[in-house]
DRENFILUM-262379 format. One record per residue: residue number from 1; x, y, z of N, C-alpha, C in turn. Coordinates in nm, 3 decimals, always signed. Layout:
<NUM, <X, Y, Z>, <X, Y, Z>, <X, Y, Z>>
...
This chain:
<1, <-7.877, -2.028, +5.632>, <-7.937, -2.051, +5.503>, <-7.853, -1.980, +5.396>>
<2, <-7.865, -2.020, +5.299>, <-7.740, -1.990, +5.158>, <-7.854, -1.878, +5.065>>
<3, <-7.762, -1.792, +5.036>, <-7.850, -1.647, +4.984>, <-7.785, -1.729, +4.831>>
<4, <-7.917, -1.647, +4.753>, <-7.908, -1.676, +4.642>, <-7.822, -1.692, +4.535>>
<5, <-7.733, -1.594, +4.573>, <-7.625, -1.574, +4.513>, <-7.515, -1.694, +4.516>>
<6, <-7.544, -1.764, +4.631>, <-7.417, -1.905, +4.653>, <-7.473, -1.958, +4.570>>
<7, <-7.610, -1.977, +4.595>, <-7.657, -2.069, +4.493>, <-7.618, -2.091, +4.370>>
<8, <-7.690, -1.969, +4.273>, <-7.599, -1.932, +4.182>, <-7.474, -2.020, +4.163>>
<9, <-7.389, -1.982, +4.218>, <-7.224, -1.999, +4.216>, <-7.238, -2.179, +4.230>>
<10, <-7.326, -2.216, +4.258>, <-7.292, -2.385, +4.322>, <-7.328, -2.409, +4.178>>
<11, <-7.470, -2.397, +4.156>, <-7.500, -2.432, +4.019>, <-7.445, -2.433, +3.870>>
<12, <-7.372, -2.293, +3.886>, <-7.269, -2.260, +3.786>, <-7.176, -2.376, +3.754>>
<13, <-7.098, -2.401, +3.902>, <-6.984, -2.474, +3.903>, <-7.043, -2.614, +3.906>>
<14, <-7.137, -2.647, +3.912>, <-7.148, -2.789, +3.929>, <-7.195, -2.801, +3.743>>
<15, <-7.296, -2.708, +3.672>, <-7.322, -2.751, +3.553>, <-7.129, -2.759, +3.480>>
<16, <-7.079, -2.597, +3.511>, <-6.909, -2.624, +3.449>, <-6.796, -2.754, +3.463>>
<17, <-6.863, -2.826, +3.613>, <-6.760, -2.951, +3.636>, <-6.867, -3.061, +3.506>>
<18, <-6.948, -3.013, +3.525>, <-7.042, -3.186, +3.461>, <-6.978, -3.170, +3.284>>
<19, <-6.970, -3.013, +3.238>, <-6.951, -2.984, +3.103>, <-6.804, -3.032, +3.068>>
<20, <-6.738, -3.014, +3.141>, <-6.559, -3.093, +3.174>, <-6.577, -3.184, +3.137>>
<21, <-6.652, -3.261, +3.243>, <-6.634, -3.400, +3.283>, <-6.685, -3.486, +3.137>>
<22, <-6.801, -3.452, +3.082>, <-6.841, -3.541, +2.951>, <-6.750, -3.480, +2.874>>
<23, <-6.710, -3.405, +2.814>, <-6.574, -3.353, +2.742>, <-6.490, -3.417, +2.759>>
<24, <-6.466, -3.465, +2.831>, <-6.359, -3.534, +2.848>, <-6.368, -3.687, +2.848>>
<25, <-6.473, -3.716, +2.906>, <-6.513, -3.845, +2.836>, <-6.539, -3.929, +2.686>>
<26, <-6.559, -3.816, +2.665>, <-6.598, -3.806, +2.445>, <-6.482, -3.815, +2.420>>
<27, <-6.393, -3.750, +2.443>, <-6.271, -3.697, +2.363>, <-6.207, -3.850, +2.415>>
<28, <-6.176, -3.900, +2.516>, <-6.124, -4.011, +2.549>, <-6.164, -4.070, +2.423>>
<29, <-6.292, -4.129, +2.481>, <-6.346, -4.281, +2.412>, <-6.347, -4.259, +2.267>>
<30, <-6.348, -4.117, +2.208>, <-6.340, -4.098, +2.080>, <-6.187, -4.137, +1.991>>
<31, <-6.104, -4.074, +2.088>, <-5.980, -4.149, +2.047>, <-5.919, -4.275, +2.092>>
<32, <-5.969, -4.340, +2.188>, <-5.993, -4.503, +2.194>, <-6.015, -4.556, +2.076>>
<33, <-6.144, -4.514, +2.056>, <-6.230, -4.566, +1.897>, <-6.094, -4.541, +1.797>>
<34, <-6.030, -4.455, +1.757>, <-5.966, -4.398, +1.584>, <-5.882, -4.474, +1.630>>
<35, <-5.808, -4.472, +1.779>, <-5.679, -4.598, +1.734>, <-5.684, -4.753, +1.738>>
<36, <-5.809, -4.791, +1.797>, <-5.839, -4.932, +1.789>, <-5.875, -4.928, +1.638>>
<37, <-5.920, -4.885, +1.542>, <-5.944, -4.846, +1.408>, <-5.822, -4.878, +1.356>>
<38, <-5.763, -4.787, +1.369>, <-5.604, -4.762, +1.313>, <-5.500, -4.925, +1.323>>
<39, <-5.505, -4.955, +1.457>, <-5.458, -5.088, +1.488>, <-5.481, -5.221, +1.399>>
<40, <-5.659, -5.218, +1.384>, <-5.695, -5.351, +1.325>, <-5.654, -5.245, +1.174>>
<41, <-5.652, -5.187, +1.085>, <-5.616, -5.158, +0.958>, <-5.516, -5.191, +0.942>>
<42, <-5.405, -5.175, +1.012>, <-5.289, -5.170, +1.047>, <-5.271, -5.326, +1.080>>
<43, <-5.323, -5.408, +1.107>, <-5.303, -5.568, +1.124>, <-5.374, -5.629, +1.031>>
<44, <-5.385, -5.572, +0.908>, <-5.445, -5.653, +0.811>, <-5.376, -5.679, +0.705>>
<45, <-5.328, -5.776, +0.622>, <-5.273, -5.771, +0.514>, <-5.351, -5.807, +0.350>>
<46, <-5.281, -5.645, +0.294>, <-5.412, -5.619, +0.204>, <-5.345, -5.739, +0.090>>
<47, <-5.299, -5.809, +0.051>, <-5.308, -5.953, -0.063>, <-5.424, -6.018, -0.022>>
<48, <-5.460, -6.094, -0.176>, <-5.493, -6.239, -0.178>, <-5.429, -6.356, -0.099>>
<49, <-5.499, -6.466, -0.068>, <-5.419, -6.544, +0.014>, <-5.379, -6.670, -0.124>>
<50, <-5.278, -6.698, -0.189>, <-5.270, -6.793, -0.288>, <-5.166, -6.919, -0.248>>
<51, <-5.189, -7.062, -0.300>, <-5.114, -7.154, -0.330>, <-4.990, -7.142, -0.365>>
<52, <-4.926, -7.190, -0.268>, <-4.762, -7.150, -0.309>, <-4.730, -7.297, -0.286>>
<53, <-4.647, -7.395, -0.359>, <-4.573, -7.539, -0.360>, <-4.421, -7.479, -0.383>>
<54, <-4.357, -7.557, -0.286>, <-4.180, -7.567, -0.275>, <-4.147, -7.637, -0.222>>
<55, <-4.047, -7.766, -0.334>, <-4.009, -7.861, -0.276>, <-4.093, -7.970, -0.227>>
<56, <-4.249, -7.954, -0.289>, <-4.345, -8.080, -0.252>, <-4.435, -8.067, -0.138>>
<57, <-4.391, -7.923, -0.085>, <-4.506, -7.890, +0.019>, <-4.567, -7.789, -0.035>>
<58, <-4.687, -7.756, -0.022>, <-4.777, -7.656, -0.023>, <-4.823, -7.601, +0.119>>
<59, <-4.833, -7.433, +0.034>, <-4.888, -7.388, +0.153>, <-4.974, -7.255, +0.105>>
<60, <-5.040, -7.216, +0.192>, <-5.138, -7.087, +0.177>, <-5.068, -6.951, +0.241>>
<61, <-5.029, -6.861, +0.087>, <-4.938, -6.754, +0.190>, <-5.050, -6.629, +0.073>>
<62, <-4.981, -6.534, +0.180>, <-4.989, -6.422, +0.088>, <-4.875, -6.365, +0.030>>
<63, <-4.885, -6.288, -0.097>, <-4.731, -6.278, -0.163>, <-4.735, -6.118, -0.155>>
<64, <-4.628, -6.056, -0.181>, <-4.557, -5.938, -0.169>, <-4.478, -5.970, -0.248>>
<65, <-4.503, -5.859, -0.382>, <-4.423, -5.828, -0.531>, <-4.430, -5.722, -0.514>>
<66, <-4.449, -5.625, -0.458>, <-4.470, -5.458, -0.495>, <-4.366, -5.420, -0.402>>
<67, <-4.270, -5.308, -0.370>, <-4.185, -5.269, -0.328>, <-4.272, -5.206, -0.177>>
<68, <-4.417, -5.203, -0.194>, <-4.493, -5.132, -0.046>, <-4.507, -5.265, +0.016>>
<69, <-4.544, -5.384, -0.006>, <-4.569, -5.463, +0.033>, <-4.471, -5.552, +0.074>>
<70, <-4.391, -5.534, +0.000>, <-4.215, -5.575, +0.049>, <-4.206, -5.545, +0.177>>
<71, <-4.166, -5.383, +0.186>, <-4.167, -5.315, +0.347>, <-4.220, -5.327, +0.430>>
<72, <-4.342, -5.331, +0.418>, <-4.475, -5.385, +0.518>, <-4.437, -5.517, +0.539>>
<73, <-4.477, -5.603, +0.449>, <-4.447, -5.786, +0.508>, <-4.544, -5.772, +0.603>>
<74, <-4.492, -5.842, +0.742>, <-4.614, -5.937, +0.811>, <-4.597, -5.790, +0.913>>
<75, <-4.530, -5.719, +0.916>, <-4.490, -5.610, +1.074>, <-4.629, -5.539, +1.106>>
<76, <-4.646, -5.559, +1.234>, <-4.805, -5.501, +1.269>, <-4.858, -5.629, +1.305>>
<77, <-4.835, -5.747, +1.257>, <-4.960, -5.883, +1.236>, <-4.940, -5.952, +1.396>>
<78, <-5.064, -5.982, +1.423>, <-5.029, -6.066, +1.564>, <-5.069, -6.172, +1.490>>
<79, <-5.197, -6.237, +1.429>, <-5.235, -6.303, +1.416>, <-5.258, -6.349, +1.261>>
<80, <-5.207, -6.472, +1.238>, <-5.238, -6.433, +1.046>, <-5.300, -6.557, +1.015>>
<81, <-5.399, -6.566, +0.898>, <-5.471, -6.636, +0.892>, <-5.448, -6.769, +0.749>>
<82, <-5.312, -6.738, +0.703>, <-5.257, -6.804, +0.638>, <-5.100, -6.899, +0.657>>
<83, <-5.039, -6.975, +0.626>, <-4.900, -7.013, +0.650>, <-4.845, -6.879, +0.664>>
<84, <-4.824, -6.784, +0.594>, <-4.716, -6.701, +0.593>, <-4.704, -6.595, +0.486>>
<85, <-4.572, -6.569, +0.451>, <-4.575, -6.473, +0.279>, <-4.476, -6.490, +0.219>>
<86, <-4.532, -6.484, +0.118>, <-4.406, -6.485, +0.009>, <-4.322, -6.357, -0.093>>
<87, <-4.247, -6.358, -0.052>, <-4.159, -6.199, -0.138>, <-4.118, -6.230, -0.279>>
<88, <-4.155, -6.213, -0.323>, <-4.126, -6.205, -0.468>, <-4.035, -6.078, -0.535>>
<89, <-3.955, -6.130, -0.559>, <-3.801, -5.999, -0.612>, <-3.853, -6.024, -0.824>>
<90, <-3.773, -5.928, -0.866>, <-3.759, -5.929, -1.007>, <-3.681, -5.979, -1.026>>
<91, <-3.546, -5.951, -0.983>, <-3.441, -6.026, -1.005>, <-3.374, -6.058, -0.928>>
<92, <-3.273, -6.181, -0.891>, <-3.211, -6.250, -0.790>, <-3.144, -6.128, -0.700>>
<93, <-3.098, -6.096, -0.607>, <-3.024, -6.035, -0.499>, <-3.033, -6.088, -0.388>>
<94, <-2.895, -5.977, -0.277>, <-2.905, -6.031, -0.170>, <-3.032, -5.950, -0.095>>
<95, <-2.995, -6.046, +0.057>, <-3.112, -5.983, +0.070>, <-3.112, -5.954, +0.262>>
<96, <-3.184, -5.848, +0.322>, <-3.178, -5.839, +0.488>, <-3.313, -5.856, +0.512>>
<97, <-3.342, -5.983, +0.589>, <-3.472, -5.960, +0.629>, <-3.458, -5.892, +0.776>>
<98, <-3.581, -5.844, +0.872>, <-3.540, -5.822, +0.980>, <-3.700, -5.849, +1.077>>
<99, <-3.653, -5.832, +1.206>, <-3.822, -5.862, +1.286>, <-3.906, -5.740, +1.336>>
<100, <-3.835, -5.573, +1.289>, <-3.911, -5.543, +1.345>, <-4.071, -5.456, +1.354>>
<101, <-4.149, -5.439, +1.417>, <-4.260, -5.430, +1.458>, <-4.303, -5.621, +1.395>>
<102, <-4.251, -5.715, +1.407>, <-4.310, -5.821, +1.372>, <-4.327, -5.906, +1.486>>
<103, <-4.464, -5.944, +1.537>, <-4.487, -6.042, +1.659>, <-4.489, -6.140, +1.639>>
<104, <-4.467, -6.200, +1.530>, <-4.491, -6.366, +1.486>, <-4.312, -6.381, +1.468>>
<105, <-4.329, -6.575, +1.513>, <-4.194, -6.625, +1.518>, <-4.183, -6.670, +1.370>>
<106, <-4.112, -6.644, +1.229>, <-4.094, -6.702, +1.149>, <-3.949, -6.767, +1.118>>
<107, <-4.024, -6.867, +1.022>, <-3.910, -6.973, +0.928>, <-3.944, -6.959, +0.817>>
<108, <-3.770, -6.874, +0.772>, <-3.731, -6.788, +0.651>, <-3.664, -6.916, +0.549>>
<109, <-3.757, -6.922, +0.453>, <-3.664, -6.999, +0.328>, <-3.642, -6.883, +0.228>>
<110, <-3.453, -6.936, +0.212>, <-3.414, -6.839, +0.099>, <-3.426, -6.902, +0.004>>
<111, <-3.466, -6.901, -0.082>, <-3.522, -6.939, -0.271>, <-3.434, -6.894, -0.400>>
<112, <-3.402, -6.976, -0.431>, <-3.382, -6.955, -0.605>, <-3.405, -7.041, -0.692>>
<113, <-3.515, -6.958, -0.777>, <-3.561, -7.103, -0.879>, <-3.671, -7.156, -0.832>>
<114, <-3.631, -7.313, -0.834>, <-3.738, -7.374, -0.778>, <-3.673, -7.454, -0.626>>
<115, <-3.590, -7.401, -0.585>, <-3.498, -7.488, -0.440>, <-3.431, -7.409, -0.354>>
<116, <-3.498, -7.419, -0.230>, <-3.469, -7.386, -0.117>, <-3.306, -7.374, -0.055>>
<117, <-3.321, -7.276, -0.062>, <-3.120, -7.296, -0.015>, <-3.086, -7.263, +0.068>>
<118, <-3.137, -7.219, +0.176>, <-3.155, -7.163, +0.334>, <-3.264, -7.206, +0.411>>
<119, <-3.242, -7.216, +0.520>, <-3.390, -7.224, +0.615>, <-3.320, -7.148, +0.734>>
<120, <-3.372, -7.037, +0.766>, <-3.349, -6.954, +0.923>, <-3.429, -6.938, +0.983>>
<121, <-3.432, -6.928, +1.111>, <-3.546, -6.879, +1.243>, <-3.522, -6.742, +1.247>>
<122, <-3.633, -6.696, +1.231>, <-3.645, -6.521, +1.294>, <-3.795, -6.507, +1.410>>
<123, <-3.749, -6.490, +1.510>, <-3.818, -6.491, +1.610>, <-3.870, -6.336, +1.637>>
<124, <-3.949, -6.317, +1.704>, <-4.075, -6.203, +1.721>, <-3.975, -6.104, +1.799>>
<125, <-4.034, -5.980, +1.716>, <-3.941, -5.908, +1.875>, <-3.964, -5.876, +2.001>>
<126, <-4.078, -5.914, +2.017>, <-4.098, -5.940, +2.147>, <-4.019, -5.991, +2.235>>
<127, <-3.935, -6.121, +2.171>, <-3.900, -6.216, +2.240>, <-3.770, -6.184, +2.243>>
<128, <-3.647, -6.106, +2.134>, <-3.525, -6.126, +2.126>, <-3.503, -5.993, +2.126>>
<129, <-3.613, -5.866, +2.072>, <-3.547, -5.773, +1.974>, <-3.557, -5.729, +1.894>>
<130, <-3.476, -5.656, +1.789>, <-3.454, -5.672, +1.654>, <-3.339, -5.746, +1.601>>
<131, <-3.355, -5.823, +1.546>, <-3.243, -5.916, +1.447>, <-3.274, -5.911, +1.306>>
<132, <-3.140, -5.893, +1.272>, <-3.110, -5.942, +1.069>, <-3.098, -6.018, +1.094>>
<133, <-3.089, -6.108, +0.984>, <-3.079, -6.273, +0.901>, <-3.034, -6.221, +0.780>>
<134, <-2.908, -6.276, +0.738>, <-2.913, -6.246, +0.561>, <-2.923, -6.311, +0.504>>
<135, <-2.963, -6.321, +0.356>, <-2.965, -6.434, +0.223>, <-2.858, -6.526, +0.260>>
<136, <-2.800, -6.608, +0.222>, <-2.642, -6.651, +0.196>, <-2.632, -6.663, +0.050>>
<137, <-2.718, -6.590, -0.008>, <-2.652, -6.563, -0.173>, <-2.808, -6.474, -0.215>>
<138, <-2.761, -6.442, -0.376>, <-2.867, -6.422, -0.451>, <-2.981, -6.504, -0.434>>
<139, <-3.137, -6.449, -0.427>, <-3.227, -6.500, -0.375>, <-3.356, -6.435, -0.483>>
<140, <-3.448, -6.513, -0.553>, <-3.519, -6.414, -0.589>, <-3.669, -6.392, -0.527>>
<141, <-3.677, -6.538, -0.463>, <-3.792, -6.535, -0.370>, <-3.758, -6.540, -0.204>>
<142, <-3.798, -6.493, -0.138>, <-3.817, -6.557, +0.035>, <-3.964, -6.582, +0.067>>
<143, <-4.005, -6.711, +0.114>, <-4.078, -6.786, +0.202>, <-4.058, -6.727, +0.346>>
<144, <-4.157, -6.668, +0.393>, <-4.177, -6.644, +0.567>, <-4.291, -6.733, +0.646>>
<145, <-4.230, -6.820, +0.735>, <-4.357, -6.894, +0.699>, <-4.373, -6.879, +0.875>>
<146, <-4.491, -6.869, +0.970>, <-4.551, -6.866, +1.077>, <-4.482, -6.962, +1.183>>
<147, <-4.403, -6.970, +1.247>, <-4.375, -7.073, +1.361>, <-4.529, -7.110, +1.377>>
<148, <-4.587, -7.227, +1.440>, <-4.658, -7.254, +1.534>, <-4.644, -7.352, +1.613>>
């Protein structure tokens, strides 16, 4: 028979494993929770979605004029709920687009004016990598538009 004292000691250690054990469970699922958080914030793109026509097609993009929104672009997005985006420059330049953190396959029109003067594939990096594409001239808009 077990003198009191084991007892003791069993009880101790069994309440100290159980106090671990949910500790450690919280702390998990708690930071599960902040980065599934973090992820969908992080896959959202904060524009309006607006009417963009070029060349007689229309389409539903979101635009990027601000130099944060430039950088950002679609990178992070698995899934987007519009054609694509549109970059809007101040003034004509060249220009590097690139794929990465971007999971979507896009088709890059380079723009000036009102006419398309490029069309390139930039594929996900998933699939290739990271790759540049450059302008082939001064550009003041780029069209990114969604493979599907």
């Amino acid at each position: 028979m077990l003198n009191l004292k084991t007892i003791f000691t069993i009880i101790f250690l069994v309440i100290l494993l159980l106090t671990v054990f949910f500790t450690y469970i919280f702390f998990i699922d708690f930071n599960k929770s902040s980065n599934q958080d973090e992820v969908l914030q992080n896959s959202k793109v904060n524009s309006e979605i607006v009417e963009y026509e070029i060349e007689g097609q229309n389409f539903s993009v979101y635009v990027a004029d601000s130099e944060e929104e430039r950088l950002k672009g679609l990178s992070g997005i698995y899934n987007l709920d519009a054609d694509g985006m549109l970059f809007v420059f101040e003034t004509p330049r060249e220009e590097i687009f690139w794929n990465k953190d971007t999971h979507l396959d896009l088709e890059i029109l380079w723009i000036r004016g009102d006419r398309v003067i490029k069309r390139d594939l930039l594929p996900s990096v998933d699939k290739v990598g990271i790759v540049r594409i450059y302008s082939p001239t001064k550009v003041d808009r780029v069209l990114e538009l969604v493979v599907r």
